[in-house]
OpenMM code with the backbone's topology and positions (N, CA, C; nanometers):
from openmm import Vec3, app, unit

residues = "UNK UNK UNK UNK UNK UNK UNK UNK UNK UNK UNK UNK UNK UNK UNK UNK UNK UNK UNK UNK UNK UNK UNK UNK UNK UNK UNK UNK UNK UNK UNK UNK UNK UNK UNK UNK UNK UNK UNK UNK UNK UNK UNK UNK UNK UNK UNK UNK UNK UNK UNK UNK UNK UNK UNK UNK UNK UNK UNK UNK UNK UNK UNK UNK UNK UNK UNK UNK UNK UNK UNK UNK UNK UNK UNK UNK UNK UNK UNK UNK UNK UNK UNK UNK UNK UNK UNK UNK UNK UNK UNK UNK UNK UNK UNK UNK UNK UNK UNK UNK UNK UNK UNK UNK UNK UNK UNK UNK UNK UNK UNK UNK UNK UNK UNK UNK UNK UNK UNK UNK UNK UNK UNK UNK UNK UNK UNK UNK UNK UNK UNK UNK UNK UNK UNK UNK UNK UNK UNK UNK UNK UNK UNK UNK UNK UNK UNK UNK UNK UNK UNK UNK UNK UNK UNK UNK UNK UNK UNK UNK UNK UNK UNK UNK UNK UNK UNK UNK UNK UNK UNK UNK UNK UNK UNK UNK UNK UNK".split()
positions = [
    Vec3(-0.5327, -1.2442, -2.0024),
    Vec3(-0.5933, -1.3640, -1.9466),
    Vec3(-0.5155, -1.4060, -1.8221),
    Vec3(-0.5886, -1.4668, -1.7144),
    Vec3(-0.5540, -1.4910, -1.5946),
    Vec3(-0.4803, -1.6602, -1.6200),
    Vec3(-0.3447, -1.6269, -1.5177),
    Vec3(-0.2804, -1.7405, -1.5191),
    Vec3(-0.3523, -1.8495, -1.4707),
    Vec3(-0.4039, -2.0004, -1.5253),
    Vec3(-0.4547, -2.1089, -1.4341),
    Vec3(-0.3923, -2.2014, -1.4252),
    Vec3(-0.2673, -2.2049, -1.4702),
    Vec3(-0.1583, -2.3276, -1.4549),
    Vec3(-0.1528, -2.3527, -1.2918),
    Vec3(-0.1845, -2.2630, -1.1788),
    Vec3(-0.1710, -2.3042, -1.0779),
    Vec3(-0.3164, -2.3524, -1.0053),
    Vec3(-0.4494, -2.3147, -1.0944),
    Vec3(-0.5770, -2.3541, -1.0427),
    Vec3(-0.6134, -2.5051, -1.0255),
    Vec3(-0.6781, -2.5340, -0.9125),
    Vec3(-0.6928, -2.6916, -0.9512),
    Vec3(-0.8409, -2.7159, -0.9354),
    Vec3(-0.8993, -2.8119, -1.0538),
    Vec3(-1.0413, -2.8241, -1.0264),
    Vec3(-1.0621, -2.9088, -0.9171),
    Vec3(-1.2275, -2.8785, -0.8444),
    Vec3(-1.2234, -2.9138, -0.7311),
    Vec3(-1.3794, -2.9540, -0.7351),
    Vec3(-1.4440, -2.9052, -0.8350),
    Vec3(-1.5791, -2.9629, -0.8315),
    Vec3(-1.6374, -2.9203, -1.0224),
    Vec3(-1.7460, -2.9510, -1.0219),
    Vec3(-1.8277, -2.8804, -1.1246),
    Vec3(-1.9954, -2.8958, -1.1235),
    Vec3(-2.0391, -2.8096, -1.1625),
    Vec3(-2.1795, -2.7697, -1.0762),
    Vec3(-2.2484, -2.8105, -1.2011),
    Vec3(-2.3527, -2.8749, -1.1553),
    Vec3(-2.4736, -2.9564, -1.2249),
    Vec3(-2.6068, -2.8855, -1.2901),
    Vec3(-2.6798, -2.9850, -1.2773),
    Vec3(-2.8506, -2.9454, -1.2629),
    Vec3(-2.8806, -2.8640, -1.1784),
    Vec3(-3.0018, -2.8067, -1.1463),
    Vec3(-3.0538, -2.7358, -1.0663),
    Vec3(-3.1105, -2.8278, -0.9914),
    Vec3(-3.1155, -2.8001, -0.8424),
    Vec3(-3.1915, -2.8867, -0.7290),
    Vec3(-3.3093, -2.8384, -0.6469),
    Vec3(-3.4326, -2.8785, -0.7224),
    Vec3(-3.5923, -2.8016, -0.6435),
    Vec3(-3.5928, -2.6804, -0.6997),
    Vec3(-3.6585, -2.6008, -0.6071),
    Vec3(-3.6950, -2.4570, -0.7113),
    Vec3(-3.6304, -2.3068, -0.6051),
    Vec3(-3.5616, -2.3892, -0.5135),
    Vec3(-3.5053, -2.2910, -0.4425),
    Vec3(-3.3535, -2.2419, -0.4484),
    Vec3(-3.3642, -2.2918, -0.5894),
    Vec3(-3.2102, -2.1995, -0.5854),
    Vec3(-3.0535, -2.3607, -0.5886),
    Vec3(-3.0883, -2.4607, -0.5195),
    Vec3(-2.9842, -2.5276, -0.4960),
    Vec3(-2.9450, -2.6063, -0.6291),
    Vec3(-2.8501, -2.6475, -0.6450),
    Vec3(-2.7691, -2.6796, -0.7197),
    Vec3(-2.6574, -2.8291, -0.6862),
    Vec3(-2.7117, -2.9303, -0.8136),
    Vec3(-2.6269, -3.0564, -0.7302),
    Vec3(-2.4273, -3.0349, -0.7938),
    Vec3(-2.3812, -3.0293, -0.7349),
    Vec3(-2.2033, -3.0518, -0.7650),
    Vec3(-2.1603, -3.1758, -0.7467),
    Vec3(-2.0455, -3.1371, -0.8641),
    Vec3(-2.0040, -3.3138, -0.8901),
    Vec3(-1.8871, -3.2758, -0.8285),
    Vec3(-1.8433, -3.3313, -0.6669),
    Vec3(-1.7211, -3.2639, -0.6126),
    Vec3(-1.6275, -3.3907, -0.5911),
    Vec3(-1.4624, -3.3071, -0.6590),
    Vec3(-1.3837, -3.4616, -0.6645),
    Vec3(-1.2629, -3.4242, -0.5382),
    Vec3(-1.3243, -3.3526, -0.4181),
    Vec3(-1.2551, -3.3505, -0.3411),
    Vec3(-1.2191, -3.4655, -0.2499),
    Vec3(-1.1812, -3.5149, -0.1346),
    Vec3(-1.1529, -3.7316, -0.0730),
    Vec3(-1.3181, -3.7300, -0.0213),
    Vec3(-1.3312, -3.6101, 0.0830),
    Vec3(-1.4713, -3.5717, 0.1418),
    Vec3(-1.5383, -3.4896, 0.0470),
    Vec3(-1.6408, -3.5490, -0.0660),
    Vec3(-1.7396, -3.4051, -0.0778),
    Vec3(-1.7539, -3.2823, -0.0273),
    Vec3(-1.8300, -3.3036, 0.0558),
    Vec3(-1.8577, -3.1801, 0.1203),
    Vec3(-1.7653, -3.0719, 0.2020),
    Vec3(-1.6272, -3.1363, 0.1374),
    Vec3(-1.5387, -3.0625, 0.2242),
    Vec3(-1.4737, -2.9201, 0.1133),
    Vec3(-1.5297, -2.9360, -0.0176),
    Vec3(-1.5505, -2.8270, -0.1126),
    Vec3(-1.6122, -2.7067, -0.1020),
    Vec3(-1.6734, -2.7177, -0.0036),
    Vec3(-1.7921, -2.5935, 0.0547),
    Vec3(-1.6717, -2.5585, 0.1850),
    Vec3(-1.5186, -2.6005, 0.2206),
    Vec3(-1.4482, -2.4915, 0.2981),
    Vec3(-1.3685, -2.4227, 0.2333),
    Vec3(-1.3316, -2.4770, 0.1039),
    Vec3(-1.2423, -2.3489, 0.0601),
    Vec3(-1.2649, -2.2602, 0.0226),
    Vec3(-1.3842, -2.1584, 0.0972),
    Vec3(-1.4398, -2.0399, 0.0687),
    Vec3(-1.4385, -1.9686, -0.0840),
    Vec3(-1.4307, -1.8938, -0.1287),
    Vec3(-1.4890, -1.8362, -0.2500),
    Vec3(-1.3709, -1.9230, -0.3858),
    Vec3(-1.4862, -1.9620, -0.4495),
    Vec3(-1.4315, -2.0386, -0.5832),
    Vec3(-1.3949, -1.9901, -0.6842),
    Vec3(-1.2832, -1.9940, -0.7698),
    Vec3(-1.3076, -1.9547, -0.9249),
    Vec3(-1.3698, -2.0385, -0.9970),
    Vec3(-1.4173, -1.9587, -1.0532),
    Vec3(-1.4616, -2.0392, -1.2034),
    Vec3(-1.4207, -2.0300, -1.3818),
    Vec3(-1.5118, -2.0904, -1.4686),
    Vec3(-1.4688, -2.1227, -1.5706),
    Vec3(-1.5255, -2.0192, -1.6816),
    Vec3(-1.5927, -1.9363, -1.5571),
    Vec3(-1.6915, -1.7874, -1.6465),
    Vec3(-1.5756, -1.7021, -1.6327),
    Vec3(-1.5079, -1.6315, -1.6723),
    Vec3(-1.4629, -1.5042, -1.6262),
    Vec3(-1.5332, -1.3652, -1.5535),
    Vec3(-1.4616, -1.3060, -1.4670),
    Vec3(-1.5489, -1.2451, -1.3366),
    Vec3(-1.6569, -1.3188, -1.2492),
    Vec3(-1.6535, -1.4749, -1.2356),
    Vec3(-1.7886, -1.5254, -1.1450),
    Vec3(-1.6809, -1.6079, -1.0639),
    Vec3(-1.7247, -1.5935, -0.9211),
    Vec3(-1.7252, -1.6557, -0.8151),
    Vec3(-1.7950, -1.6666, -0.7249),
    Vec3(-1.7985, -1.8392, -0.6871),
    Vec3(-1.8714, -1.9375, -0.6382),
    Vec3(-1.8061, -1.9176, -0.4792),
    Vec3(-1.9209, -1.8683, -0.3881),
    Vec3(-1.9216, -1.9175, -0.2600),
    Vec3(-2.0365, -2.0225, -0.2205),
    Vec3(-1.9958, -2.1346, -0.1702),
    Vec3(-2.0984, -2.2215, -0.1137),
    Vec3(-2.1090, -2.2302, 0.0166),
    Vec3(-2.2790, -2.2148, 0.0559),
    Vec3(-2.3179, -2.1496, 0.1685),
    Vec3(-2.3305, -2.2454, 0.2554),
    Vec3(-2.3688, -2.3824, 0.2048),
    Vec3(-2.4227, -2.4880, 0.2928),
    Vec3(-2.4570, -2.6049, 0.1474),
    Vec3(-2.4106, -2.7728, 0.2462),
    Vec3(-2.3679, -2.7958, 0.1218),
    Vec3(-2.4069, -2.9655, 0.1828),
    Vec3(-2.4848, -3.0401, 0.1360),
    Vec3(-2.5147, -3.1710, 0.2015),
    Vec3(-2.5059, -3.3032, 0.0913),
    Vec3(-2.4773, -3.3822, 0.1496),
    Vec3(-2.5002, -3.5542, 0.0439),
    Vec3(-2.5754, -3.5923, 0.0080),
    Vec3(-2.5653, -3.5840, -0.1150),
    Vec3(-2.8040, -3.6418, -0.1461),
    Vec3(-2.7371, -3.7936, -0.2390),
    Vec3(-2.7459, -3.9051, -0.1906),
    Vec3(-2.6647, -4.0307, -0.2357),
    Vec3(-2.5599, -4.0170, -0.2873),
    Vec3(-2.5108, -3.9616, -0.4167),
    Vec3(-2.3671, -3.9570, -0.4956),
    Vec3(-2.3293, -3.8180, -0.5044),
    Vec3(-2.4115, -3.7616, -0.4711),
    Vec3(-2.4149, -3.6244, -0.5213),
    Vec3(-2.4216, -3.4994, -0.4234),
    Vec3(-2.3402, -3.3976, -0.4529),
    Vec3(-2.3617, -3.2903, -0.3031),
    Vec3(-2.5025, -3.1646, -0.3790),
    Vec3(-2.5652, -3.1633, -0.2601),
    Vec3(-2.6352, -3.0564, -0.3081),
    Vec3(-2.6307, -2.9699, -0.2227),
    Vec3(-2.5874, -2.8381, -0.2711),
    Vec3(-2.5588, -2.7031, -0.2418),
    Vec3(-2.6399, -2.5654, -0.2923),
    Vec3(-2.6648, -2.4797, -0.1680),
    Vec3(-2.6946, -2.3709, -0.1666),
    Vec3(-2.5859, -2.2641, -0.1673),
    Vec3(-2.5646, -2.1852, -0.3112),
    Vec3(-2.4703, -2.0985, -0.3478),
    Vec3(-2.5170, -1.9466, -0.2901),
    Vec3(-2.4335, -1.8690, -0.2768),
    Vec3(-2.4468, -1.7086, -0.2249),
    Vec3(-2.5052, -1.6556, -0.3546),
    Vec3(-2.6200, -1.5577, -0.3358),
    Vec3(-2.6303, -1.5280, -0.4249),
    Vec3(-2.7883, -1.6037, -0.5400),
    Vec3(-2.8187, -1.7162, -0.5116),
    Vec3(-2.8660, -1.7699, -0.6012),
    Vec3(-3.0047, -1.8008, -0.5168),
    Vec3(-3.1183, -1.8177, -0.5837),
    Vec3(-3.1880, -1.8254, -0.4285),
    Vec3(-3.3592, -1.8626, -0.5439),
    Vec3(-3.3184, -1.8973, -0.6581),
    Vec3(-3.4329, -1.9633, -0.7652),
    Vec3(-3.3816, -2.0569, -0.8802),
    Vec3(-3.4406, -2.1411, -0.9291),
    Vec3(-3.4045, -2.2084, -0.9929),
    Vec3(-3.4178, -2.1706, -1.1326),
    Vec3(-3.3953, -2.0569, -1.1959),
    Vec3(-3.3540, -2.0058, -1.3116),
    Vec3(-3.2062, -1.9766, -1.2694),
    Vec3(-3.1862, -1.9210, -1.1730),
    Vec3(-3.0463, -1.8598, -1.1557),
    Vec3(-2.9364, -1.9863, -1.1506),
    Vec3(-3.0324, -2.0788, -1.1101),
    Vec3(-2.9653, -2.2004, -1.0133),
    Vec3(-2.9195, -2.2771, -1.1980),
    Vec3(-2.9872, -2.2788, -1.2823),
    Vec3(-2.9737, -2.3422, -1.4239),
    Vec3(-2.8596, -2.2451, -1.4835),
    Vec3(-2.9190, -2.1642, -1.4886),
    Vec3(-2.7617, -2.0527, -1.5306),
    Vec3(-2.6376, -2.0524, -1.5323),
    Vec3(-2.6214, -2.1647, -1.3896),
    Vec3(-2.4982, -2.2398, -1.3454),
    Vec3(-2.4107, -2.3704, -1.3738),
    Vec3(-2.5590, -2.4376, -1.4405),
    Vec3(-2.4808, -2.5794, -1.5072),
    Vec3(-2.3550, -2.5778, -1.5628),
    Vec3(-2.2818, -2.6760, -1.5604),
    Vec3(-2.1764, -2.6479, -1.6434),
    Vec3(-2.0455, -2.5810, -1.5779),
    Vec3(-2.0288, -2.5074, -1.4725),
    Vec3(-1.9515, -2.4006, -1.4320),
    Vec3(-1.8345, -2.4760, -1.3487),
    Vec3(-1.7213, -2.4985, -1.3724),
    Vec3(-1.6142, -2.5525, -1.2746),
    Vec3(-1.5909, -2.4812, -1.2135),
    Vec3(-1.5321, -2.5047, -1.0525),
    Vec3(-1.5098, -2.4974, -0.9720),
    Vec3(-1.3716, -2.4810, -0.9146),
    Vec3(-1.2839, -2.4175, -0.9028),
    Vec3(-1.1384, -2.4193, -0.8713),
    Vec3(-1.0773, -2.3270, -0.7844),
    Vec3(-0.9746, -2.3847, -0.7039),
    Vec3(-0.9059, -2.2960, -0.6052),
    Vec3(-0.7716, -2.3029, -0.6649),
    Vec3(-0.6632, -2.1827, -0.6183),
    Vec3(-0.5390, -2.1750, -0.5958),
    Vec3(-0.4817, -2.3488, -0.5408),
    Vec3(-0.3636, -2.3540, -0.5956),
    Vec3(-0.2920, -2.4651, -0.5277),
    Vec3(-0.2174, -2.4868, -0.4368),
    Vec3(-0.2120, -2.3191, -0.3743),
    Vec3(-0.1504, -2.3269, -0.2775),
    Vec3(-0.2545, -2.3237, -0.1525),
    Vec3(-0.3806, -2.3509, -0.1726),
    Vec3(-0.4786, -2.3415, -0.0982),
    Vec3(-0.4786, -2.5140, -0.0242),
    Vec3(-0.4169, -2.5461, -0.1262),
    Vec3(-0.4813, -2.6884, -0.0367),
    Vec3(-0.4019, -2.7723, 0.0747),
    Vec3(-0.4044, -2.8848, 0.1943),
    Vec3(-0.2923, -2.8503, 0.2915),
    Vec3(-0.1896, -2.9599, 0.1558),
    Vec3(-0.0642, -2.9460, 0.2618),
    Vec3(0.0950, -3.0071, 0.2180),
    Vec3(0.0642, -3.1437, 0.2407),
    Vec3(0.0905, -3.2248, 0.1435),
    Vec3(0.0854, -3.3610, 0.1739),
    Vec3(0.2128, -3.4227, 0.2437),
    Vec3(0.2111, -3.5591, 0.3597),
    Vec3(0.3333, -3.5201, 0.4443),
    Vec3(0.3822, -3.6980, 0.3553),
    Vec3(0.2635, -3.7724, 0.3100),
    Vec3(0.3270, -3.9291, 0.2702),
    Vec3(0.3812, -3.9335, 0.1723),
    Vec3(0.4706, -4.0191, 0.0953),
    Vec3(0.5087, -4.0096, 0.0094),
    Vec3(0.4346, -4.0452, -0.1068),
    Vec3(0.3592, -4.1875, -0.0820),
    Vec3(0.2171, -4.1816, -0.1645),
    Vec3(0.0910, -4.1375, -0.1372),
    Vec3(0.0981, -4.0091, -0.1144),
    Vec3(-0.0057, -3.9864, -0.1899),
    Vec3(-0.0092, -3.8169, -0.2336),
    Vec3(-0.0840, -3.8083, -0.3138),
    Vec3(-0.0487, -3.6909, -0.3998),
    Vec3(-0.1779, -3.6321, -0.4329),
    Vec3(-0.1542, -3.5460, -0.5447),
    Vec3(-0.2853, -3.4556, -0.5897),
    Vec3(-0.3094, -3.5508, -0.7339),
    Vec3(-0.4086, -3.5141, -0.7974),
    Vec3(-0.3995, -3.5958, -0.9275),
    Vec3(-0.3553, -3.5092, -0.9969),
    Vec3(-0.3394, -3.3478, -0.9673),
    Vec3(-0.3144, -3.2816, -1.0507),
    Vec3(-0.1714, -3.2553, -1.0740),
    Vec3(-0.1011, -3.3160, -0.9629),
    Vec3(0.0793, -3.3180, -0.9541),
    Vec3(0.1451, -3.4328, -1.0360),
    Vec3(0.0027, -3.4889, -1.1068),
    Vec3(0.0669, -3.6023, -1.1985),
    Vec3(0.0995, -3.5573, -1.3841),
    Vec3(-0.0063, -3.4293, -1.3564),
    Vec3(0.0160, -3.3898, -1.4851),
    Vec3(0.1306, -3.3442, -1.5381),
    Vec3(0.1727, -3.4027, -1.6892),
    Vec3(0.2776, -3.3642, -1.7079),
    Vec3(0.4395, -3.4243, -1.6897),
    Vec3(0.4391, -3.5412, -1.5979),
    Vec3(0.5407, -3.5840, -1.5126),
    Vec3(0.5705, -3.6486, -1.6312),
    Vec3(0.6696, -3.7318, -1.6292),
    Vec3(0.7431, -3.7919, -1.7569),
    Vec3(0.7154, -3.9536, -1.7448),
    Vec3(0.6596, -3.9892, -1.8073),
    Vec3(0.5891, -4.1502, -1.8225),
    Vec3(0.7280, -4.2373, -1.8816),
    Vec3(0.7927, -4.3406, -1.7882),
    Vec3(0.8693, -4.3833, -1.8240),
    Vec3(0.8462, -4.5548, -1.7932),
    Vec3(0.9425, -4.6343, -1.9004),
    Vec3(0.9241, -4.7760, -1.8559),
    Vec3(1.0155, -4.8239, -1.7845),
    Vec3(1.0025, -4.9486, -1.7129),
    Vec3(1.0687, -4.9555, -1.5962),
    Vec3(1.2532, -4.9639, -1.6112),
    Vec3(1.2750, -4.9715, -1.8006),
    Vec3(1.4225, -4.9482, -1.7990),
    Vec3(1.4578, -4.8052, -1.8343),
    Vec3(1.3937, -4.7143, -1.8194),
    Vec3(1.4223, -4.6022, -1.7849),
    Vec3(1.4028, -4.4891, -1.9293),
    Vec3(1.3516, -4.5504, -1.9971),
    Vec3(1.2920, -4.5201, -2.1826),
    Vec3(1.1268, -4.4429, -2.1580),
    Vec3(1.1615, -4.3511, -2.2135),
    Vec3(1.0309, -4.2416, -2.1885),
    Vec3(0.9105, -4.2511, -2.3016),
    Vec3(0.7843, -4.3049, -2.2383),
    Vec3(0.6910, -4.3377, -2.3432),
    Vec3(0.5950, -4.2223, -2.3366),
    Vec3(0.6135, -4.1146, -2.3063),
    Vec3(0.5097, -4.0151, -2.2990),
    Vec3(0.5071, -3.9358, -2.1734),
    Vec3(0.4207, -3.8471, -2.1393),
    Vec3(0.4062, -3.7572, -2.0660),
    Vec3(0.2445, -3.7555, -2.0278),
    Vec3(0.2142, -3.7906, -1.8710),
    Vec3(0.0711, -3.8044, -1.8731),
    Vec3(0.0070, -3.6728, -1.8678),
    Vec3(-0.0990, -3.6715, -1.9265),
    Vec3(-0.1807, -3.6221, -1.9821),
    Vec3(-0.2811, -3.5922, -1.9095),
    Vec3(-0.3893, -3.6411, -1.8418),
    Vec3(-0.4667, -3.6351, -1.8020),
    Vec3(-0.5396, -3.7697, -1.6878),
    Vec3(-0.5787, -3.7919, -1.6261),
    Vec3(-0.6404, -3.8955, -1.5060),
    Vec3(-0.8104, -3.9088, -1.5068),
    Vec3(-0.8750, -3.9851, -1.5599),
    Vec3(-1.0239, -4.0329, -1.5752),
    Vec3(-1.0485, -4.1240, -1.4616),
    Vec3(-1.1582, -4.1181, -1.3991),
    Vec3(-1.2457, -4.1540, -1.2759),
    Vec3(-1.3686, -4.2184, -1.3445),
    Vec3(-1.3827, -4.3784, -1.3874),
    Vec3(-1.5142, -4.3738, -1.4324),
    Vec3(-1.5861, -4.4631, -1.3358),
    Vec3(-1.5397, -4.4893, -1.2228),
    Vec3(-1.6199, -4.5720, -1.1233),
    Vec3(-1.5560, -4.6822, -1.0939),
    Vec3(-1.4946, -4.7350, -1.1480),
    Vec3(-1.4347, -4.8869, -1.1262),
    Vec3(-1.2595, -4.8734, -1.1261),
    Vec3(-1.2101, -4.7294, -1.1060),
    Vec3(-1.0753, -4.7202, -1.0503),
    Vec3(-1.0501, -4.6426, -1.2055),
    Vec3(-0.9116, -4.5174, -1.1178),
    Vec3(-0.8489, -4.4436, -1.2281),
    Vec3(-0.7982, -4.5048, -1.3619),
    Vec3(-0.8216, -4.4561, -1.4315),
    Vec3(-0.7540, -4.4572, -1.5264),
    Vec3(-0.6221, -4.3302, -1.5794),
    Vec3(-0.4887, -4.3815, -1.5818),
    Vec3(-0.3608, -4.2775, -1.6689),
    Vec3(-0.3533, -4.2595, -1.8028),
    Vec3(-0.4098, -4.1459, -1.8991),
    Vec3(-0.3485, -4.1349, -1.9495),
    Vec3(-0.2184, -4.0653, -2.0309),
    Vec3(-0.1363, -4.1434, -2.1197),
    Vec3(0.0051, -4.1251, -2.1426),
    Vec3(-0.0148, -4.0694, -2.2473),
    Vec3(0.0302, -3.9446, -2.3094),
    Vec3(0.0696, -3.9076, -2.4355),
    Vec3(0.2174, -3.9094, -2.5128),
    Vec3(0.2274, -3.9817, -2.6432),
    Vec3(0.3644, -3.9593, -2.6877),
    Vec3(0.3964, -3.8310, -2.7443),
    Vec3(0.4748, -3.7646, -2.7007),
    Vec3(0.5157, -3.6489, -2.7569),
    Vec3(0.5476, -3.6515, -2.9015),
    Vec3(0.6116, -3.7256, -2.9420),
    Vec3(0.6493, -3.7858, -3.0957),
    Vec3(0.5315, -3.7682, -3.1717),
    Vec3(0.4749, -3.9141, -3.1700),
    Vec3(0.3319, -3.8849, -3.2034),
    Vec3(0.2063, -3.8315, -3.1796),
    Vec3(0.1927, -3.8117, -3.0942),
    Vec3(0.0602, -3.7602, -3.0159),
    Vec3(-0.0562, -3.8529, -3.0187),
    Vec3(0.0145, -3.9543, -3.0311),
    Vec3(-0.1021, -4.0679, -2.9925),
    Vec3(-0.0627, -4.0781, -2.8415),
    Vec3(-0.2179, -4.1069, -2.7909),
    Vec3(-0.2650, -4.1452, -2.6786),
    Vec3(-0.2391, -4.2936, -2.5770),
    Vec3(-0.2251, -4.3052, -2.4733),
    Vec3(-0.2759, -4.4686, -2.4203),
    Vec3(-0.3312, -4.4504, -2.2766),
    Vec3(-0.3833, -4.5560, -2.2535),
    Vec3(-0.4500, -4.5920, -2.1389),
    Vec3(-0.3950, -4.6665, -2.0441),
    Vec3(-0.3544, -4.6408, -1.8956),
    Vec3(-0.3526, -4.7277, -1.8249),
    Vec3(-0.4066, -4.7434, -1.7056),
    Vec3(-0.4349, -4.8964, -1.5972),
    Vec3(-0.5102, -4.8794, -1.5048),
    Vec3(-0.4211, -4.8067, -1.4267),
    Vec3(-0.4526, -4.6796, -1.3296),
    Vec3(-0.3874, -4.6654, -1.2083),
    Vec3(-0.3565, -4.7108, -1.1208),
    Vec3(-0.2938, -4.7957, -1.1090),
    Vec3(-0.2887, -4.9158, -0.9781),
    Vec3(-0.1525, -4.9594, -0.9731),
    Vec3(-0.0727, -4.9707, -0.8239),
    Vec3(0.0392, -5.0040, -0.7838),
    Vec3(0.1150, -5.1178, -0.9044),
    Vec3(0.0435, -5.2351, -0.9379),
    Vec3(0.1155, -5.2683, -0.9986),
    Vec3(0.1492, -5.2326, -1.1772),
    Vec3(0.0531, -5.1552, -1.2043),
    Vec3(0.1196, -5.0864, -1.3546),
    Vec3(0.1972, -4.9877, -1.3110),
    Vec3(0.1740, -4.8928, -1.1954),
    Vec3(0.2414, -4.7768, -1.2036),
    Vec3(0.3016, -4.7941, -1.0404),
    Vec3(0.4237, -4.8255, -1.0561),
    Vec3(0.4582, -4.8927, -0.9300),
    Vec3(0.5867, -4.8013, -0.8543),
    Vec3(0.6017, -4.6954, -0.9499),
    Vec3(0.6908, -4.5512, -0.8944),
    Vec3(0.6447, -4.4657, -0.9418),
    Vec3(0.6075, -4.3383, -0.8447),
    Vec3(0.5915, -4.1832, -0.8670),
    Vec3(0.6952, -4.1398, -0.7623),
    Vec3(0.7398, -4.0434, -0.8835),
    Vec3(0.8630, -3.9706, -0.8080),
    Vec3(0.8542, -3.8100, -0.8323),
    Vec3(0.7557, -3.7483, -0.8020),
    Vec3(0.7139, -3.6162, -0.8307),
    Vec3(0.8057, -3.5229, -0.8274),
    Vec3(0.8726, -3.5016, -0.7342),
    Vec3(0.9916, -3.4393, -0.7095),
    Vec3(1.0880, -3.4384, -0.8346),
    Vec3(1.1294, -3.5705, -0.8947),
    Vec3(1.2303, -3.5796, -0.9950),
    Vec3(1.1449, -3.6090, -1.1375),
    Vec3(0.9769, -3.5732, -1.0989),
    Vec3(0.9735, -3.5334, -1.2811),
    Vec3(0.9222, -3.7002, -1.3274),
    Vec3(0.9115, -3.7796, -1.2891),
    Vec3(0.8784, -3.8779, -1.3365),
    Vec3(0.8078, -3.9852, -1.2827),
    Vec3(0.7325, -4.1301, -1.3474),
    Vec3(0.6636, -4.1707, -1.3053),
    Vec3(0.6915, -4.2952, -1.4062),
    Vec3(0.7107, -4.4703, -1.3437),
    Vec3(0.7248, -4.5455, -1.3871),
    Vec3(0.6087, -4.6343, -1.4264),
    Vec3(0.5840, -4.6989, -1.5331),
    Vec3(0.4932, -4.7446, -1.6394),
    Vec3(0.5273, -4.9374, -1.6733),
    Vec3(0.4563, -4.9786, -1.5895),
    Vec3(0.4348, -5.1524, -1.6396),
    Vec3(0.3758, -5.2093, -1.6860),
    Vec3(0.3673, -5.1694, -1.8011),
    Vec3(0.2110, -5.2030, -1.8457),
    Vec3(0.1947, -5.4081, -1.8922),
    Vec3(0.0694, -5.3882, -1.8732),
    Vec3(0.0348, -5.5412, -1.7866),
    Vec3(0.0432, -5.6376, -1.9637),
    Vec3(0.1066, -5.7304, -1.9207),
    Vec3(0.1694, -5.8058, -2.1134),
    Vec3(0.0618, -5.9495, -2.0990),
    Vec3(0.0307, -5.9431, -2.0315),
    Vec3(-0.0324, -6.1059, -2.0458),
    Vec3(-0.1562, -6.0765, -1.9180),
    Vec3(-0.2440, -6.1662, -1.9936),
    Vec3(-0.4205, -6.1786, -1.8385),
    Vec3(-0.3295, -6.2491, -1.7475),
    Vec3(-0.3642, -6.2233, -1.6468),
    Vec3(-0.3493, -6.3091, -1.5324),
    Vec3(-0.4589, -6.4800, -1.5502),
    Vec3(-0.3471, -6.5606, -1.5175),
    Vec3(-0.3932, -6.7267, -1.5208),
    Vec3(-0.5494, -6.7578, -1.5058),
    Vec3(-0.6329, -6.7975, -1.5634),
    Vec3(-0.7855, -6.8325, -1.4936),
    Vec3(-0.8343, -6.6918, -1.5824),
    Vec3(-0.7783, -6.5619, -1.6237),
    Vec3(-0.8940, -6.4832, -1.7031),
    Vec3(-0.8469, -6.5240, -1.8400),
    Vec3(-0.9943, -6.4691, -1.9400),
    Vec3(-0.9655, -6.5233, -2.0246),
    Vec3(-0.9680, -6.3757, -2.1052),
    Vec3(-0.9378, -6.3745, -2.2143),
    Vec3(-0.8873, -6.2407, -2.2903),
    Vec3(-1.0214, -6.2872, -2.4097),
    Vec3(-0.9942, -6.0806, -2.3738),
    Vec3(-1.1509, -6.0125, -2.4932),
    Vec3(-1.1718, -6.0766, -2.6027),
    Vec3(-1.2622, -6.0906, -2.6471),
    Vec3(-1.3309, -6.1168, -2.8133),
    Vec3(-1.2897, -6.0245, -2.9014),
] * unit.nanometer
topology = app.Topology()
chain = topology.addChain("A")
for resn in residues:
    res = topology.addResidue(resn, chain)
    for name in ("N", "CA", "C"):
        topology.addAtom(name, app.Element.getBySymbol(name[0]), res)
């Protein structure tokens, strides 16, 4: 089996679009459509790769014409299929904030006195801002936090870790869940 510890997902391909073959992708690159330059894709089939030929914004969604595919049976065949390049494909980031989401995996989830509550896990996008989550190694229970400067107010990628504030009280004027 092929190493993918260094692959990073970069899209994942949908429904079929019309009857000519196109295909809508759910691409989590900053620009959409900027998934259709990193020339030939891996995927989540073994032996299939994704070149995208031409690749446009249809409201939320990119819809793309793949090499190769050119009807919408072939184009269904595809649902489902992630999308991934090498990590050394993508350019060097030069700021200090800002990063890949995928350079978060793994980093060591710590609180701000320096006590390690887990190791994140994974990063969710559901529309209304990231969500972190932390796994305890101990237990393997899970948590949630918002991604945002003030819960997570140090990443230090380089040294392996990432600081955790998690929010103890609503802010004045909200009022807390039922």
């Amino acid at each position: 089996m092929a190493d993918t510890s260094s692959r990073i997902l970069l899209g994942k391909i949908g429904a079929a679009h019309g009857i000519k073959g196109e295909v809508r992708i759910t691409s989590h690159t900053q620009d959409p459509a900027a998934i259709a330059d990193y020339g030939p894709l891996q995927t989540n089939r073994p032996g299939l790769v994704i070149t995208i030929e031409s690749a446009r914004l249809n409201k939320t969604v990119l819809v793309a014409r793949l090499n190769g595919v050119r009807d919408r049976n072939a184009a269904e065949t595809l649902n489902g299929v992630e999308l991934y390049v090498d990590r050394n494909q993508l350019p060097e980031i030069d700021d200090e904030d800002d990063f890949y989401h995928a350079d978060l995996i793994g980093l060591d989830a710590r609180l701000d006195n320096g006590v390690s509550i887990g190791a994140v896990s994974a990063i969710y996008d559901h529309g209304a801002g990231d969500i972190l989550e932390v796994q305890d190694q101990r237990s393997g229970d899970t948590f949630l936090y918002p991604f945002t400067k003030a819960v997570v107010p140090i990443i230090r990628i380089a040294e392996g870790y990432l600081v955790i504030a998690p929010p103890l009280d609503a802010e004045p004027g909200e009022e807390e869940p039922d």
